[in-house]
C-alpha positions in Angstrom: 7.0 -60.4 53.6 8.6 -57.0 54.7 5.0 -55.4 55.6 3.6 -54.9 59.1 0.3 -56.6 58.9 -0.9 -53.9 61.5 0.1 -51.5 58.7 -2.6 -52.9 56.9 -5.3 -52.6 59.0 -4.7 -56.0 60.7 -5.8 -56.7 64.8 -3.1 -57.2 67.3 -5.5 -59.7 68.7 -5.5 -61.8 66.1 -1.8 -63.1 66.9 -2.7 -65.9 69.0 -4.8 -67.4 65.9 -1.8 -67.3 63.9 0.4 -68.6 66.4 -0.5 -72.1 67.0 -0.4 -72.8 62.9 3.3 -71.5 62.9 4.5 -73.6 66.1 3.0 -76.5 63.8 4.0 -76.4 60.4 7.8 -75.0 61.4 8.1 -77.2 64.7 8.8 -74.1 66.7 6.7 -71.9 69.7 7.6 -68.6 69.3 6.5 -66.7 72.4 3.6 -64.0 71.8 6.1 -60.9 72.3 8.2 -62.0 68.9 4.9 -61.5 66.9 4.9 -58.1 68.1 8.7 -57.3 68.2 9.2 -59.1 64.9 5.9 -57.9 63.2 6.9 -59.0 60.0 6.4 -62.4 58.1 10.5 -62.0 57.6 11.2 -61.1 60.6 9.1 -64.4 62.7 11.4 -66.4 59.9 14.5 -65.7 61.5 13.8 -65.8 65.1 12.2 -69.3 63.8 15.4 -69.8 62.5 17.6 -69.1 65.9 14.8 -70.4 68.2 
C-alpha cells in the first residue's frame, strides 16, 4: 500500500491500464498526473477521497 510500484520494477506506461478500473470501481477520474504525484496505492486513496 505504501510502495512505489515503480520501485518495484513496474512501467510508468502502464498507468493508463490502471486508470480506467479505478474511475470505475470508486466512481472517481483521477487525472493521469495524480498516478505519478501520488505513486502509491495510499496515496491515489486519498486524492480519491477529496476528488
Amino acid at each position: 500500500m505504501h510502495v512505489n510500484p515503480a520501485d518495484l520494477g513496474g512501467h510508468p506506461l502502464l498507468v493508463p491500464t490502471v486508470r480506467a478500473p479505478v474511475a470505475q470501481r470508486l466512481g472517481v477520474r483521477l487525472p493521469l498526473g495524480a498516478f505519478f504525484e501520488r505513486a502509491t496505492v495510499a496515496a491515489l486513496a486519498e486524492r480519491a477521497a477529496t476528488a
